[in-house]
C-alpha positions as MATLAB code, in Angstrom:
seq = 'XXXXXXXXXXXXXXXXXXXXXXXXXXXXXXXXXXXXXXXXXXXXXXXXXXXXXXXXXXXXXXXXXXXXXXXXXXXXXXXXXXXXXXXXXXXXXXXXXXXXXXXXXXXXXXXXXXXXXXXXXXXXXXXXXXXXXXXXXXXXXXXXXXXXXXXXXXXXXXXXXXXXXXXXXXXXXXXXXXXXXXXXXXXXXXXXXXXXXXXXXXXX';
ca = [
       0.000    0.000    0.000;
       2.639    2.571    0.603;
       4.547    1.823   -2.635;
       1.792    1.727   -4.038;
       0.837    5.157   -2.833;
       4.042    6.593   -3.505;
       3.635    5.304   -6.810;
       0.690    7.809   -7.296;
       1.850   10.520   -5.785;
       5.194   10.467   -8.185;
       2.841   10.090  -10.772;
       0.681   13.023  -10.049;
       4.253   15.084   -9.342;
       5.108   14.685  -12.809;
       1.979   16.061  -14.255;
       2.387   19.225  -12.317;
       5.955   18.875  -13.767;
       4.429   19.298  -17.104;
       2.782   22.257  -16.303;
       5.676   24.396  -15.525;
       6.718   26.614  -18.377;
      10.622   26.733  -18.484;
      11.955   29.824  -19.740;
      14.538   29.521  -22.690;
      18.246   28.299  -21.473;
      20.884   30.673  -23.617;
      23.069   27.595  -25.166;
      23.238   25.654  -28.399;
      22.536   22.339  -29.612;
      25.761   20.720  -30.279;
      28.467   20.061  -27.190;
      31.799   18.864  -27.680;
      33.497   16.187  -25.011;
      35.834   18.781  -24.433;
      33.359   21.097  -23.550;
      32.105   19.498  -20.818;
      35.550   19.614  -18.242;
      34.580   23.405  -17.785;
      35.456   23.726  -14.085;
      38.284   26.395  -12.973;
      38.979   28.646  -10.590;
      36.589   29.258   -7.853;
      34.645   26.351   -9.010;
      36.985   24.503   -9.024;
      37.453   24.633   -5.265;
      34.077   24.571   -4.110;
      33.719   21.083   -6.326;
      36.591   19.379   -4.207;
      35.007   20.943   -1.044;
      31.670   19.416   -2.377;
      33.429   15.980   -2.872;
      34.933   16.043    0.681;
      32.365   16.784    2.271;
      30.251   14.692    0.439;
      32.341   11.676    1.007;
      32.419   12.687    4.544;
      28.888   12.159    5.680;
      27.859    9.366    3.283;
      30.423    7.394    5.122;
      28.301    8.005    7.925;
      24.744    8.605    7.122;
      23.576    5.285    5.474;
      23.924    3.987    9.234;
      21.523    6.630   11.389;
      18.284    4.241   10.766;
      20.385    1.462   11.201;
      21.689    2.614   14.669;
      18.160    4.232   15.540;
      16.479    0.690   14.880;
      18.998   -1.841   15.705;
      20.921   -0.251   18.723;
      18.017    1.482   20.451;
      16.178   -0.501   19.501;
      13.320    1.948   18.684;
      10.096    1.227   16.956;
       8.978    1.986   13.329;
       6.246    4.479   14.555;
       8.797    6.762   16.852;
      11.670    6.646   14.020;
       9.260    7.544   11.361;
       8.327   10.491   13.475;
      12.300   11.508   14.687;
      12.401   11.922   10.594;
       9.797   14.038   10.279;
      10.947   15.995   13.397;
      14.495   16.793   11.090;
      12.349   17.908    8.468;
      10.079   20.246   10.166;
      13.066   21.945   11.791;
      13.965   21.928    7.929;
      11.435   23.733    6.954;
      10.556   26.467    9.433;
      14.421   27.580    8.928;
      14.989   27.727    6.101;
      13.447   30.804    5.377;
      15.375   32.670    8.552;
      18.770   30.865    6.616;
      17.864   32.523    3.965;
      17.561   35.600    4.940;
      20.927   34.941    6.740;
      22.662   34.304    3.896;
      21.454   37.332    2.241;
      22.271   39.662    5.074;
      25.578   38.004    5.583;
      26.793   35.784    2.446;
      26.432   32.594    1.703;
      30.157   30.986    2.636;
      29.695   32.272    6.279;
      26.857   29.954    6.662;
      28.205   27.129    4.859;
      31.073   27.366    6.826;
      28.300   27.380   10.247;
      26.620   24.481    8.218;
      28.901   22.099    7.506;
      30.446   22.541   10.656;
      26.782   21.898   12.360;
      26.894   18.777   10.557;
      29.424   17.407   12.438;
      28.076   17.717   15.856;
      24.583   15.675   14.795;
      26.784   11.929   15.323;
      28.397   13.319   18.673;
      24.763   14.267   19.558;
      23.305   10.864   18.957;
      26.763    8.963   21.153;
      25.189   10.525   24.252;
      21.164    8.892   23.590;
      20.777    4.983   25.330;
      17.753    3.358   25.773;
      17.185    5.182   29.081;
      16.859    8.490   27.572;
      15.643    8.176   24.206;
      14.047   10.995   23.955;
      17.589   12.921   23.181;
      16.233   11.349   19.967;
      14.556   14.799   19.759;
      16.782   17.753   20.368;
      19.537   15.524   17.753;
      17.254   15.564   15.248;
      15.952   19.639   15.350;
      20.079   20.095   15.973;
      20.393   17.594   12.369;
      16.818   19.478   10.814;
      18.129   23.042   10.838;
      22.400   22.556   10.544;
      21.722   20.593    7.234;
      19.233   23.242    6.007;
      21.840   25.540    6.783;
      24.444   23.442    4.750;
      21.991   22.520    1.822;
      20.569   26.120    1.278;
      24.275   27.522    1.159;
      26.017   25.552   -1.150;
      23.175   25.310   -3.842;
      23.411   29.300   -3.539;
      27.085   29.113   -4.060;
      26.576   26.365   -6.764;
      24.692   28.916   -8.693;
      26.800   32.361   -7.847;
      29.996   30.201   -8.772;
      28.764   28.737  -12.043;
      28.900   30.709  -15.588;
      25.388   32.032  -16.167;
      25.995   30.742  -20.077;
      27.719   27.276  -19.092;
      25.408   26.988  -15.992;
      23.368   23.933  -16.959;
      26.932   22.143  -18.103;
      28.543   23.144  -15.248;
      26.408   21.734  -12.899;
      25.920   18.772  -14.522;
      29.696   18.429  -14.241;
      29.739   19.357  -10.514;
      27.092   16.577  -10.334;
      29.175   14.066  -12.026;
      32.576   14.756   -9.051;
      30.074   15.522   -5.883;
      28.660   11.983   -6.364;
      31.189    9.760   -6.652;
      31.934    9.459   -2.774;
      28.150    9.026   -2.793;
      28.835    5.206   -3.860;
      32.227    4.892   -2.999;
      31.682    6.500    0.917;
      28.887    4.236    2.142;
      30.816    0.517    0.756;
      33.644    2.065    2.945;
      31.775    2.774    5.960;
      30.333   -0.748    6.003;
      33.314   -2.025    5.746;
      35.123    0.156    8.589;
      31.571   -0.332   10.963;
      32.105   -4.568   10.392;
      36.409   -4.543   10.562;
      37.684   -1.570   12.628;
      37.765   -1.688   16.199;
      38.513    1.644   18.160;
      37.375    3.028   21.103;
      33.867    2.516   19.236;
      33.501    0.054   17.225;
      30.599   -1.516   14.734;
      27.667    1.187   13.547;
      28.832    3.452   16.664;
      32.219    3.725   15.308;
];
């Protein structure tokens, strides 16, 4: 039923899809292979800061439900809702980031971001099954860091990419920032099954 649901509403997403009128890109028909490694400069950095950083919370990530359901043993109903907790904090910040990135630039809060994201797995070390409810306060901490993080760099994506080469350019950026998407996560189930620190397994 909920595939089946989902199934519909992606359905009914790409009809509205249709809809929308998309003004005319300024480009030509024909590209060249060559034409496509466009990245310099500025861009250039930002895409192996996007790759980093990319690389460094997919190793992480693909084990949060993992840890939520396994280790704490938590039920379907309460993780479903610790999810929806991240995205509401999501959503009613996003428009105060905004405006914070207007007032004050985009890198400064990419820089706040980013570094946000870093405290959410030391947040979830301290939660046992005696105080599960920490579940909470980690994920509003996780909701409005990564809106933080994901509102900045798509603003710097755009400021940093040639207005004429944008759609190329960001298909190239697209084509580096996901690599550690399927390299990071093999690597972090390997490291959570073999490496033993002072964590070790899914804490680690």
């Amino acid at each position: 039923l909920m595939f089946g649901f989902a199934i519909l509403l992606g359905l009914a997403s790409a009809l509205i899809m249709r809809r929308i009128q998309e003004p005319k890109y300024p480009d030509h028909n024909h590209h060249s292979l060559s034409e496509f490694f466009t990245i310099r400069g500025e861009l250039r950095r930002f895409v192996l800061f996007a790759v980093a950083f990319n690389f460094a919370f997919m190793l992480a990530s693909p084990f949060f439900a993992v840890y939520m359901l396994k280790n704490l043993g938590i039920s379907y109903e309460y993780y479903g809702i610790a999810t929806s907790i991240t995205i509401l904090a999501q959503l009613l910040t996003s428009g105060f980031i905004g405006r914070l990135a207007d007032k004050y630039g985009d890198k400064p809060i990419a820089i706040l971001g980013v570094l946000g994201t870093t405290l959410v797995p030391l947040a979830f070390l301290g939660i046992t099954t005696k105080n599960i409810w920490l579940l909470v306060p980690a994920q509003l901490l996780s909701g409005v860091v990564w809106a933080a993080a994901d509102i900045s760099r798509f603003n710097l994506l755009l400021d940093l990419t040639e207005p004429k080469k944008r759609a190329i350019q960001i298909a190239e950026y697209n084509l580096y920032a996901n690599i550690p998407l399927i390299i990071a996560p093999i690597l972090g189930g390997w490291i959570s099954e073999h490496m033993v620190f002072v964590l070790s397994g899914i804490p680690l």
